[in-house]
Backbone as a ProteinNet text record, in pm:
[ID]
protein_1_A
[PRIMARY]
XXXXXXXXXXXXXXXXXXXXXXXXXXXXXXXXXXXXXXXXXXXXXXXXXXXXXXXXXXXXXXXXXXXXXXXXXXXXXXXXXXXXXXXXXXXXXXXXXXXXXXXXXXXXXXXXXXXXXXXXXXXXXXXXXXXXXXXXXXXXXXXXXXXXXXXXXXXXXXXXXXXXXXXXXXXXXXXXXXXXXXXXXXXXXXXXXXXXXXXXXXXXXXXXXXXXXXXXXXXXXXXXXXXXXXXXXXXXXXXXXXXXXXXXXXXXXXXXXXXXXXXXXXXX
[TERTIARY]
5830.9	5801	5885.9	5796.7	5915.5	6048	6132.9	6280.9	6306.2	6214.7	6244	6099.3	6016.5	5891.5	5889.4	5872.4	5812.5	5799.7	5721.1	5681.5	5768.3	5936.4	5941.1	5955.5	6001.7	6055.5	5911	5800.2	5695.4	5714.2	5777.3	5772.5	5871.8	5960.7	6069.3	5967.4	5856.9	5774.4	5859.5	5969.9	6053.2	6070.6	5955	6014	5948.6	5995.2	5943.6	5960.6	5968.5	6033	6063.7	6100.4	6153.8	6066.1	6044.8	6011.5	6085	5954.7	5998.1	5983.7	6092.7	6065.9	5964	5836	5803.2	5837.4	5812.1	5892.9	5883	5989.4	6018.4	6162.5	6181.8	6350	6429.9	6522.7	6578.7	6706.1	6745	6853.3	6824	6700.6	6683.5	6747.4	6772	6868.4	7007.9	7043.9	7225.6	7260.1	7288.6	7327.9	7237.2	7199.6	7075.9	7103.8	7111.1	7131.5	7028.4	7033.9	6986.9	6891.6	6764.1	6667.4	6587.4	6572.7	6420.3	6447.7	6573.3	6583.9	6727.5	6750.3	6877.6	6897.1	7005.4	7062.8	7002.9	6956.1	6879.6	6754	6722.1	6534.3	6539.8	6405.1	6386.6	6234.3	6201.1	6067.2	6020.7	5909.8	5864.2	5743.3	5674.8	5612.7	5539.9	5375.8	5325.2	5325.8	5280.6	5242.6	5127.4	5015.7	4905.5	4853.3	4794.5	4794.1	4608.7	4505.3	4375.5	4321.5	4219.1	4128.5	4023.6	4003.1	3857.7	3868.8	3936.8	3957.3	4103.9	4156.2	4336.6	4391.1	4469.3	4611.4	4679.6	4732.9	4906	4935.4	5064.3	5144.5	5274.2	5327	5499.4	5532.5	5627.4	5677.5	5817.9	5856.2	5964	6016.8	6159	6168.5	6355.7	6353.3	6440.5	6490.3	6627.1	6718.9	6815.5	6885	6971.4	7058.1	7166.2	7297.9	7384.5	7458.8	7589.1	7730.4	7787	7914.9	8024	8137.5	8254.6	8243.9	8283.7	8261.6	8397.4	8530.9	8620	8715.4	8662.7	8660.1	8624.4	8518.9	8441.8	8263.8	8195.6	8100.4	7967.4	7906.5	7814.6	7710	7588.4	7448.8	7466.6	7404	7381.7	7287.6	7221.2	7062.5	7043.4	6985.5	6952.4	6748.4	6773.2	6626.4	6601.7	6506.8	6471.6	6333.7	6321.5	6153.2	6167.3	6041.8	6047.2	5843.7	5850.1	5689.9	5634	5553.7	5481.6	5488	5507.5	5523.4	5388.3	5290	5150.8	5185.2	5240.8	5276.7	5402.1	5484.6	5615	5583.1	5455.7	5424.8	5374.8	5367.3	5372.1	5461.4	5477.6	5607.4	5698.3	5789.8	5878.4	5945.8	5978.7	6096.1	6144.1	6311.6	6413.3	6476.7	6455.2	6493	6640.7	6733.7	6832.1	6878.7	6832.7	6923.8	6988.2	7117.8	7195.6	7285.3	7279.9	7330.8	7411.4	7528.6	7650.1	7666.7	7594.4	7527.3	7637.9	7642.9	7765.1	7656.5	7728.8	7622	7641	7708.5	7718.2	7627.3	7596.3	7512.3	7398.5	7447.6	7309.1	7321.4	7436.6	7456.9	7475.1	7504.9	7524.1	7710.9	7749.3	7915	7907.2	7819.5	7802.2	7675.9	7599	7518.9	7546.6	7438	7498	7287.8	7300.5	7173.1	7186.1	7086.8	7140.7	6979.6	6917.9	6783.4	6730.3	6607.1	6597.5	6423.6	6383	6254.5	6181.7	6134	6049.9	6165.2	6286.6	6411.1	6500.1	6444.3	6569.9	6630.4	6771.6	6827.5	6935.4	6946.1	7042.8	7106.4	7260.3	7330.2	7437.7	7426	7542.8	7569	7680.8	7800.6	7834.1	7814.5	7839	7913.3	8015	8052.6	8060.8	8024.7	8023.2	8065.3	8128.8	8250.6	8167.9	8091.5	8016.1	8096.2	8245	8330.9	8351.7	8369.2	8397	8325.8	8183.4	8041	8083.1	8148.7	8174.5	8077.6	8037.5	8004	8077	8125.8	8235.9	8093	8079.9	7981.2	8007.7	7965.3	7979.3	8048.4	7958.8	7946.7	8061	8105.4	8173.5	8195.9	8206.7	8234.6	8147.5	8048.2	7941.1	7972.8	7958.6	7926.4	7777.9	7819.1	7633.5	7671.6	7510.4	7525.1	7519.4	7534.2	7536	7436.1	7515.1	7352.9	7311	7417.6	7303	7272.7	7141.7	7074.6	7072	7087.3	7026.2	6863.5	6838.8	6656.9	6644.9	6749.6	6705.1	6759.9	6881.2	6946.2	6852.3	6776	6669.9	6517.5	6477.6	6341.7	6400	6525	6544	6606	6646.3	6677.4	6556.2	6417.1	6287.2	6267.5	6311.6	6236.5	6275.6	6372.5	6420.6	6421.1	6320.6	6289.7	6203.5	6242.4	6164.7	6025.8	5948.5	5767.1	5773.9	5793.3	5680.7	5809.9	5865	5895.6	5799.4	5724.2	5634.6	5532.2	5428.8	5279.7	5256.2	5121.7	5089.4	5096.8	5125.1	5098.1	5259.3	5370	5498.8	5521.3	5680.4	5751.1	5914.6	5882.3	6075.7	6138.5	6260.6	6341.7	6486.4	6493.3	6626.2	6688.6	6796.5	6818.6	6890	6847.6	6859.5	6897.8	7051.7	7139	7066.9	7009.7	7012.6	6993	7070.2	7086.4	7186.7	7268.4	7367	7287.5	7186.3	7125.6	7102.7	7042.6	7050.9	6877.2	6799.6	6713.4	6637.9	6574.2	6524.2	6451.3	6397.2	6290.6	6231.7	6090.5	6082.7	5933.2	5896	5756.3	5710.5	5598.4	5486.6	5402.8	5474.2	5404.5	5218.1	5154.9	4997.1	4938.7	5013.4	4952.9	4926.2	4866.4	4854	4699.3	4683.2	4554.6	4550.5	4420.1	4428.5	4428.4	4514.6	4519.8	4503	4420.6	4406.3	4414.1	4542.8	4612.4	4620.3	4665	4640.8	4698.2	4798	4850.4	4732	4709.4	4604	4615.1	4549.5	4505.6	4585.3	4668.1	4761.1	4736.3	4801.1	4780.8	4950.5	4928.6	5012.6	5020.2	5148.1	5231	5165.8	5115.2	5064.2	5167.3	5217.9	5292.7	5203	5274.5	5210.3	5389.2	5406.9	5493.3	5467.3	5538.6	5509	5543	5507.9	5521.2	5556.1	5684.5	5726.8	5636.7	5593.7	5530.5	5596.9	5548.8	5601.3	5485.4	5540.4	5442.3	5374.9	5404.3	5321	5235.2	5308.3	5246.4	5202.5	5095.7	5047.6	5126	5181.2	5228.2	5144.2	5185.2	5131.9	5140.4	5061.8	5038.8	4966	4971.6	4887.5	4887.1	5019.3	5061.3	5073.6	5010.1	5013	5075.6	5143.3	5247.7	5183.3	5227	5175.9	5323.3	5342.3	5486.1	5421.5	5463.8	5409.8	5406.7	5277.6	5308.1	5371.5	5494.6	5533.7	5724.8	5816.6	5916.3	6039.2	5950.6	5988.6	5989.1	5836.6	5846.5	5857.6	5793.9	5798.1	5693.7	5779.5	5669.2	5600.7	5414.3	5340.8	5248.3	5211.7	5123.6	5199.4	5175.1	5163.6	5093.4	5016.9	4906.8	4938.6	4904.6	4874.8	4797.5	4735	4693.4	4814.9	4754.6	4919.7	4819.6	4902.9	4792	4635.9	4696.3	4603.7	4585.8	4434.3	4430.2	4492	4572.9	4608.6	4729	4768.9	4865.9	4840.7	4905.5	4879.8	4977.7	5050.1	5181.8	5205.4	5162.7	5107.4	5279.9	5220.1	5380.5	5306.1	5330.2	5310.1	5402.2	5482.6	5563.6	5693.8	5754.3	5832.5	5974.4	6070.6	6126.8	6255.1	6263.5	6381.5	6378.8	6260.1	6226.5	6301.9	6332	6436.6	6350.4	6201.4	6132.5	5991.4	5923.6	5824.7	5710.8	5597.9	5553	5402.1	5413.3	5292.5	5198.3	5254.1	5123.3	5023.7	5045.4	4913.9	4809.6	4737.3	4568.6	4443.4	4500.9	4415.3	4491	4447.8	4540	4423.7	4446.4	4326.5	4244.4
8951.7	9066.7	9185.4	9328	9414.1	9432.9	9464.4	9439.7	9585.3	9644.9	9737.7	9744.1	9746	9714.3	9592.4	9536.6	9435	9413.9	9360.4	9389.6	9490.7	9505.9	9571.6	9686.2	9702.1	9841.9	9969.6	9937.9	10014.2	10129.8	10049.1	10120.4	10258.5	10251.5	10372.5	10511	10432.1	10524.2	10582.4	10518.4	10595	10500.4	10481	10378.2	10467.6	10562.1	10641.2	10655.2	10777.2	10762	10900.2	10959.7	11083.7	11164.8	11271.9	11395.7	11558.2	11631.7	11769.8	11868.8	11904	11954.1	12106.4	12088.2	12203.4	12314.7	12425.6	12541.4	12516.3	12499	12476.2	12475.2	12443.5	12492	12335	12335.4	12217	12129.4	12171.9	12122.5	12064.1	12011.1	11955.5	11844.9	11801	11593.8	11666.8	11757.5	11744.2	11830.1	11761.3	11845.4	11901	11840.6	11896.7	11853.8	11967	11933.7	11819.7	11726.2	11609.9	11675.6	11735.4	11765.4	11713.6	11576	11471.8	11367.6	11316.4	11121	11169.4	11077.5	11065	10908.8	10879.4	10740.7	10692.9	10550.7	10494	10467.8	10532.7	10517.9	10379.6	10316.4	10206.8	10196.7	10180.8	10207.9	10034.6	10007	9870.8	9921.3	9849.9	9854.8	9702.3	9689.3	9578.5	9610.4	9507.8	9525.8	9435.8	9442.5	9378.8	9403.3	9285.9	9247.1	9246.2	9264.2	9260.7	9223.2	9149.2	9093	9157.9	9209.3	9278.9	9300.5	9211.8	9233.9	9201.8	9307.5	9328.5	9239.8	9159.9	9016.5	9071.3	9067.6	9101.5	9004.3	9066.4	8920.9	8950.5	9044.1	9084.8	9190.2	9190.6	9335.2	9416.6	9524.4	9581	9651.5	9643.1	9728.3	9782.9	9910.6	10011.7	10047.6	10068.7	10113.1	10169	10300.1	10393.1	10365.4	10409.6	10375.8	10487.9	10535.3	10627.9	10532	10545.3	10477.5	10570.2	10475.7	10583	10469.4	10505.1	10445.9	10499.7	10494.1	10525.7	10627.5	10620.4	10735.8	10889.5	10873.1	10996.3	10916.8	10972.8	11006.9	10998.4	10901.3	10828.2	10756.9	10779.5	10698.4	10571.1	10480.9	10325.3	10318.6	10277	10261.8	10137.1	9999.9	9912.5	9886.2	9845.1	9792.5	9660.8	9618.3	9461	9394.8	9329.1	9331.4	9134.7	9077.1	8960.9	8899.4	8825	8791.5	8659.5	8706.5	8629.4	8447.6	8361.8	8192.6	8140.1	8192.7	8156	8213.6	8313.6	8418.9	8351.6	8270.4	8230	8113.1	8029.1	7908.2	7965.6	8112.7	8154.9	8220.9	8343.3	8428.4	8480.9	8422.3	8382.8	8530	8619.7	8729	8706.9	8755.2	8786.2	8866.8	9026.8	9121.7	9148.7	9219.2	9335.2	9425.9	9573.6	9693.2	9778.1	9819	9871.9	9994.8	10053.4	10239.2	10288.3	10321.9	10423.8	10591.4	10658.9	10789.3	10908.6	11002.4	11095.2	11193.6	11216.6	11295.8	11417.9	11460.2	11585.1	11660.2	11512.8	11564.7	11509.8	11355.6	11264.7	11246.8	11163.6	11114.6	11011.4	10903.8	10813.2	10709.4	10663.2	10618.6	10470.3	10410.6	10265.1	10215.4	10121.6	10032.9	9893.4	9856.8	9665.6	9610.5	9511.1	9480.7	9316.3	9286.7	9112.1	9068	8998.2	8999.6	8858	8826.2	8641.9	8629.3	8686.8	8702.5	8594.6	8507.3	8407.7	8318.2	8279.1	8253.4	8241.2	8389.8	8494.1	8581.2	8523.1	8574.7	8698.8	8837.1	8914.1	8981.1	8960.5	9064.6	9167	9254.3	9344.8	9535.2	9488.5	9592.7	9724.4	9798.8	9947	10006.6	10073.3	10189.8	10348.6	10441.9	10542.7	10641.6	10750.2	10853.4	10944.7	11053.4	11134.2	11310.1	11282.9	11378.3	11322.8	11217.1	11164	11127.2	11076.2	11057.6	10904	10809.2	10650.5	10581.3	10475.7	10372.5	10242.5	10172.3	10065.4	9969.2	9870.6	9725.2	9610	9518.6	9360.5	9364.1	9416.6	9402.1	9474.4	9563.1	9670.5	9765.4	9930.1	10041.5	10137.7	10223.9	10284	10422.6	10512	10662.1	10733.5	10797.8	10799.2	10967.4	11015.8	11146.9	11200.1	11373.3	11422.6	11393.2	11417.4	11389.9	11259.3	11110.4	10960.2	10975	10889.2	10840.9	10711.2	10633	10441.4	10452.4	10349.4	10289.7	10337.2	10315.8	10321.9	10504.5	10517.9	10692.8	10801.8	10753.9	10853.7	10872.3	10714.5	10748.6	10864.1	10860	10941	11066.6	11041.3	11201.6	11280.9	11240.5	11288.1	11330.1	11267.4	11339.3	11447.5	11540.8	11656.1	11770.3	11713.2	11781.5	11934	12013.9	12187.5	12210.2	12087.8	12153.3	12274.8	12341.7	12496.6	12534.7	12492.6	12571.4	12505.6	12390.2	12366.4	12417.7	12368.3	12367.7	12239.3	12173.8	12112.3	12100.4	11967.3	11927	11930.4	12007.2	12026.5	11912	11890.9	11745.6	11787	11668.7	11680.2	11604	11623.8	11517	11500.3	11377.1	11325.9	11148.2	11131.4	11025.1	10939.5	10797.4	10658.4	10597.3	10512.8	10388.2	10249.8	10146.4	10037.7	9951.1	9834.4	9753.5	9778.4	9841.9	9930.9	10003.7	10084	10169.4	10255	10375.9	10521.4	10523.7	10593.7	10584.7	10783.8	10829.7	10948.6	10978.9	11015	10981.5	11144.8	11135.5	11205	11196.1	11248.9	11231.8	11377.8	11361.4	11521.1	11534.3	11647.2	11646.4	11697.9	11638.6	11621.9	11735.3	11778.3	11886.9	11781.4	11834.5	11764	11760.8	11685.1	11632.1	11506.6	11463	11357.9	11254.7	11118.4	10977	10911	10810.3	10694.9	10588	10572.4	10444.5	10308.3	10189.8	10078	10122.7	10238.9	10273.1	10366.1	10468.2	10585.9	10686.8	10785.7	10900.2	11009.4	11037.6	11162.7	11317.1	11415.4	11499.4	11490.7	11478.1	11373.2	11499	11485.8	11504.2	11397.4	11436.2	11347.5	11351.5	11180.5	11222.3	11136.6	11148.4	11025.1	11039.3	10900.9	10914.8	10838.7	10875.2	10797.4	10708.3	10520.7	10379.2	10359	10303.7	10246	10120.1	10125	9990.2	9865.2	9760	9622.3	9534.8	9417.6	9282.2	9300.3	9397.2	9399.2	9464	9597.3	9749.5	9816.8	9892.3	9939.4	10077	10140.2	10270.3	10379.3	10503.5	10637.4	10627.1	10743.6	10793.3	10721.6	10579.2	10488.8	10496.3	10518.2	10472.6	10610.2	10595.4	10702.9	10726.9	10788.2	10780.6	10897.4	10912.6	11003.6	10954.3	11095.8	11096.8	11181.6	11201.6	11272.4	11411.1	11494	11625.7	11705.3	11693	11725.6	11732.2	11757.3	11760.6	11647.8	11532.3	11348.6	11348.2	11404.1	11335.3	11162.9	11097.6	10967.8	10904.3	10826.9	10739.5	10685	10703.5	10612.1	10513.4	10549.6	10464.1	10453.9	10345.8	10366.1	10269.7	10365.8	10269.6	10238.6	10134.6	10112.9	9970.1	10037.5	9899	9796.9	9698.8	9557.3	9541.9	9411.1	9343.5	9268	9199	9119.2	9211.9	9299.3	9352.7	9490	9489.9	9631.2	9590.2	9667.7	9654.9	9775.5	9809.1	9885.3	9863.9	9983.6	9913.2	10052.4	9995	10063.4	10091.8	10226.8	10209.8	10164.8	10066.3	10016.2	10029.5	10036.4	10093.6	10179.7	10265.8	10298.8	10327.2	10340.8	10350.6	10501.1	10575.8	10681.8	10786.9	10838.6	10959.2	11035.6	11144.1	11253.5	11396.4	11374.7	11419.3	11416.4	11454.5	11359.2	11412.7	11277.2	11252.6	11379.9	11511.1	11607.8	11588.3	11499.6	11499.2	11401.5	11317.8	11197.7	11254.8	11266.6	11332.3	11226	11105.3	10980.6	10847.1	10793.9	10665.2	10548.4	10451.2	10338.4	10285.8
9388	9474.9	9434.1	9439.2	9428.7	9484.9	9431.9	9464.1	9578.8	9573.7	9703.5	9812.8	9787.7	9862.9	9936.3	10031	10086.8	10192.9	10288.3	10452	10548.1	10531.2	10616	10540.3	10419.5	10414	10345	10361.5	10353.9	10473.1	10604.2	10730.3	10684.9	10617.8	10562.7	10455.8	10408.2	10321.2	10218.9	10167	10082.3	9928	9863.1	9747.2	9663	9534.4	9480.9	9382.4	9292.8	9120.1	9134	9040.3	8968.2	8949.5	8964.6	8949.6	8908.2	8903.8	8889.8	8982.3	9060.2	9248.6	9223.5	9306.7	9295.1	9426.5	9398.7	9479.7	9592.7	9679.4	9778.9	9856	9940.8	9993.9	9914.7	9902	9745.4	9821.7	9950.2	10011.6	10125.8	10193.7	10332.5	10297.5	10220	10247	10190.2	10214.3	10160.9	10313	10446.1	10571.2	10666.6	10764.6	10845.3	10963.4	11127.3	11220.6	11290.2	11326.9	11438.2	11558.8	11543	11686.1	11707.3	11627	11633.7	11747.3	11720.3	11796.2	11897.4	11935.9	12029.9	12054.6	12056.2	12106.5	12203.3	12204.4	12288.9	12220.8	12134.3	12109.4	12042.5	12051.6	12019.4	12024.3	11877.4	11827.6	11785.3	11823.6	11749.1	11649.3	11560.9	11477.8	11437.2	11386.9	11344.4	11234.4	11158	11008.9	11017.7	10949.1	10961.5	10817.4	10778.3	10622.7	10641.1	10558	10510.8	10415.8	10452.6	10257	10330.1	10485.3	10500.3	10657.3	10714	10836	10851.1	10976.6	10951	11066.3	11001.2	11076.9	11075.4	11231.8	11250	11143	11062.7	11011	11031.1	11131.7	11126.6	11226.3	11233	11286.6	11290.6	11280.1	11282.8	11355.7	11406.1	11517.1	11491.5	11545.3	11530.6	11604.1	11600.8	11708	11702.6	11786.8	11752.6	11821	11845.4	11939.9	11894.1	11940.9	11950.4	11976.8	11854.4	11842.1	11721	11689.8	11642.4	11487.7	11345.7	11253.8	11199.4	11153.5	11120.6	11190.9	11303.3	11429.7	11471	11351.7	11378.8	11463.5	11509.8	11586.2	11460.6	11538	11426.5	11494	11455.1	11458.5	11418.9	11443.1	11452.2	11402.7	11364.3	11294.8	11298.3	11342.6	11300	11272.7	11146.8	11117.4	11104.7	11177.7	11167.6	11195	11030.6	11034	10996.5	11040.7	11054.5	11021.7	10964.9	10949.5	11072.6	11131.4	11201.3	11186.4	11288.8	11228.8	11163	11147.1	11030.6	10929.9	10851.7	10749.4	10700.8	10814.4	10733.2	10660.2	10660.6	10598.4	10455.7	10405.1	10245	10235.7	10307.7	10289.4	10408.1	10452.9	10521.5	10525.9	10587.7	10657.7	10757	10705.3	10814	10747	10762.5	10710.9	10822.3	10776.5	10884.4	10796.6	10880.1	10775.6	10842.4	10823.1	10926.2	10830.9	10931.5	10868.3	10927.5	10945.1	10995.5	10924	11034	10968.5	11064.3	10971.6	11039.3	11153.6	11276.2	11343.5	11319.6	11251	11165.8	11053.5	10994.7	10880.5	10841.3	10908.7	10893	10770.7	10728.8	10561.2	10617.1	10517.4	10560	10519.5	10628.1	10622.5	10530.2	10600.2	10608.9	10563.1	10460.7	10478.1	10446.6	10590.9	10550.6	10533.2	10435.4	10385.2	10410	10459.2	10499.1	10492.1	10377.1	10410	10354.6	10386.4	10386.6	10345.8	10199.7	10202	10091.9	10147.3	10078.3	10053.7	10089.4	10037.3	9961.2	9911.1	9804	9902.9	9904.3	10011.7	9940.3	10029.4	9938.7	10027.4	10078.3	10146.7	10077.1	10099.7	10075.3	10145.5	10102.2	10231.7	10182.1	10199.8	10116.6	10249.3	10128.7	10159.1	10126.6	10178.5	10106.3	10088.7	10017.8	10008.7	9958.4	10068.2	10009.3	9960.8	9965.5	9928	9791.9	9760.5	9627.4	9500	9614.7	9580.5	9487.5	9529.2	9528.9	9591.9	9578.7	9662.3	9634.7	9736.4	9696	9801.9	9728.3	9782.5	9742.6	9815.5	9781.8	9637.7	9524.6	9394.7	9344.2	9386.6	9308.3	9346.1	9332.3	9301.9	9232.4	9266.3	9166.2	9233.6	9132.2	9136.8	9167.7	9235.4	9352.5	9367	9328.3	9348.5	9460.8	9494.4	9582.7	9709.1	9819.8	9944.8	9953.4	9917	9882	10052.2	10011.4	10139.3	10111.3	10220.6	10200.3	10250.6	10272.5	10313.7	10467.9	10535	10712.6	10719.4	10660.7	10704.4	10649	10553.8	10469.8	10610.2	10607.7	10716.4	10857.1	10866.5	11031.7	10952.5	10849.1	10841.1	10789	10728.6	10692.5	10833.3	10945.9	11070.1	11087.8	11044.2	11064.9	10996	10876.8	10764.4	10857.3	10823.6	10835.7	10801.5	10806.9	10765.1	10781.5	10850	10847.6	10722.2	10642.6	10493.2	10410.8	10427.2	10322.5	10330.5	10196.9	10207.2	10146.1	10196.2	10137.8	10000.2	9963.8	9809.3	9765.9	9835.3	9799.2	9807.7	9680.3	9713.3	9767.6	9822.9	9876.2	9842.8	9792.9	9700.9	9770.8	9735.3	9777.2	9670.4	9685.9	9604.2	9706.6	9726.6	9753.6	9672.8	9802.7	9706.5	9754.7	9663.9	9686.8	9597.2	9656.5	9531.6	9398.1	9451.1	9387.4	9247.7	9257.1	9184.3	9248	9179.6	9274	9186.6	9314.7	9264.9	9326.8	9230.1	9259.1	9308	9470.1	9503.6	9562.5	9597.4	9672.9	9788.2	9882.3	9953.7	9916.6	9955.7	9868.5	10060.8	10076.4	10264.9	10192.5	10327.2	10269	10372.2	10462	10584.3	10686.4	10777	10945.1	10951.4	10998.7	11061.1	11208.1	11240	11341.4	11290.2	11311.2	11314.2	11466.1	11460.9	11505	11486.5	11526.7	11531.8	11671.5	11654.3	11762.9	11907.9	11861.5	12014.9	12095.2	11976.8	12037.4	11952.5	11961.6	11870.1	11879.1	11788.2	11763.1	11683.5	11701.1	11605.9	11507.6	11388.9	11281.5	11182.9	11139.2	10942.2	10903.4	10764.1	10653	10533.9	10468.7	10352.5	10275.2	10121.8	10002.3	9929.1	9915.4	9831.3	9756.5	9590.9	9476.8	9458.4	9441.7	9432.7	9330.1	9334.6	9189.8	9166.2	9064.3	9028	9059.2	9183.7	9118.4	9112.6	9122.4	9185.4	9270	9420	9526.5	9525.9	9472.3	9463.4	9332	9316.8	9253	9224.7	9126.2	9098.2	9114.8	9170	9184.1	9310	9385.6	9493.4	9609.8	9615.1	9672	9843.9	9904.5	9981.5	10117.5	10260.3	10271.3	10434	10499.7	10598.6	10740.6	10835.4	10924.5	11026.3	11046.7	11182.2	11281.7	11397.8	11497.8	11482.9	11457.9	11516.6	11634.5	11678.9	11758.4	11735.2	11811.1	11789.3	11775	11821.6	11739.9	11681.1	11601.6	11422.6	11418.5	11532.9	11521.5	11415.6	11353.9	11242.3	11321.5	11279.7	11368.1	11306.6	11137.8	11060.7	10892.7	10876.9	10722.4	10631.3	10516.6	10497.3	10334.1	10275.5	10127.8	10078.1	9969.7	9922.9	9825.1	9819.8	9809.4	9632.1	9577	9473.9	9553.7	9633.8	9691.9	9824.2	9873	9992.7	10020.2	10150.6	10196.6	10311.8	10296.7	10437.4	10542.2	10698.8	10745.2	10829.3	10863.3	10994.1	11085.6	11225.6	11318.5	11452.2	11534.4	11590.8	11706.5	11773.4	11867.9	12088.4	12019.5	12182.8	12146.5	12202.5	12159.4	12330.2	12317.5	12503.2	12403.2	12493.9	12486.9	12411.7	12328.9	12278.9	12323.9	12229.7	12274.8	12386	12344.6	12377.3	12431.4	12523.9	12572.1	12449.5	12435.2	12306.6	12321.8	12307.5	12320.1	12219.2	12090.9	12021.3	12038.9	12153.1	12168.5	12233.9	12173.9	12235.2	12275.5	12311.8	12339.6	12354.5	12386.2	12436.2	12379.1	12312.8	12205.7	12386.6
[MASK]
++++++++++++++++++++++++++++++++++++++++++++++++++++++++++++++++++++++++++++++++++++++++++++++++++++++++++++++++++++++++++++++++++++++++++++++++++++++++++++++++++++++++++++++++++++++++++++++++++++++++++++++++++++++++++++++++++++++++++++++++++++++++++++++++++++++++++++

């Protein structure tokens, strides 16, 4: 299986490759004030797998907290995605991803990776010195460029990203540590339109971001994301096709929005 793709972390929409940024503002991931989420929110999510008709086979769920991380004032992030008990008799998840993010800047202090998939099991502990631009982990010590983001501090800091500086078709770039590699990524915003999704019908941000090729996933632009039009920016769909089928992972309940949710225009 790809070494960064797999049931839960599609929900992040962030597995991408390298590019050439076209014109656009070049600094939204190095420092950006916090007006999307607030402590307390707690988002769930399905994932539902297809050869023609779509099976729950999992789900993921997210949670923020307000706590102190070296004694400065810091986001909690936990992510935790798990596959359904029919789904664990081929491919078995017990994902956890956890982030210590400055509420200052929304970088990230801390990641801890603890994950249990098909039973290739892989944990490790990062730390990060974004004055020094170090990462000290399980493994070692690596040099990580300016602005790193991990897998969970990248999806909540995209919520705060400035759309009305884009246009469609623009990409936004930022670079992700995992697996002690730094990887170049970016999402290409697609403009807004309506989605209907299992909760109910929204007016939605459209992204595509570019798929690194693995085992699961097909490379290019396959894969395609929608957050709330409104001042959440809550992730509510994300879609791609797999080798075998499609996946689709829907937001299903969510409790503590920072804001009440104005973009639902229908209820399923």
């Amino acid at each position: 299986m790809n070494k960064i793709l797999h049931p839960f972390l599609p929900i992040s929409f962030f597995l991408i490759s390298a590019f050439t940024l076209a014109p656009a503002p070049a600094n939204d991931f190095c420092g950006i004030k916090n007006t999307a989420f607030k402590a307390g929110e707690v988002v769930n999510m399905t994932v539902y797998y297809t050869l023609g008709a779509y099976i729950a086979a999992g789900e993921a769920t997210f949670t923020t907290t307000l706590e102190r991380y070296n004694g400065r004032p810091a986001y909690h992030f936990v992510g935790e995605g798990k596959s359904y008990p029919f789904f664990d008799n081929f491919f078995k998840v017990r994902d956890r991803y956890e982030s210590y993010v400055d509420t200052a800047t929304l970088l990230p202090m801390k990641f801890m990776r603890n994950v249990n998939e098909g039973g290739h099991k892989i944990y490790n502990n990062v730390t990060f010195n974004q004055t020094s631009n170090t990462a000290v982990s399980t493994n070692g010590v690596f040099k990580i460029t300016d602005c790193m983001q991990d897998v969970v501090s990248a999806m909540y800091y995209a919520r705060n990203i400035r759309f009305e500086n884009y246009k469609p078709g623009d990409k936004i770039p930022f670079d992700m540590y995992l697996d002690d590699e730094i990887y170049h990524l970016y999402i290409r915003y697609m403009g807004k339109e309506k989605v209907k999704t299992k909760y109910g019908k929204f007016n939605a941000i459209k992204f595509k971001p570019l798929l690194v090729k693995g085992t699961m996933f097909e490379g290019g632009e396959k894969m395609t994301a929608w957050v709330t039009d409104d001042a959440n920016r809550l992730l509510l769909r994300v879609e791609s096709p797999i080798s075998v089928g499609s996946i689709k992972v829907d937001m299903m309940s969510y409790k503590n929005l920072r804001y009440p949710l104005k973009s639902l225009v229908g209820l399923r």
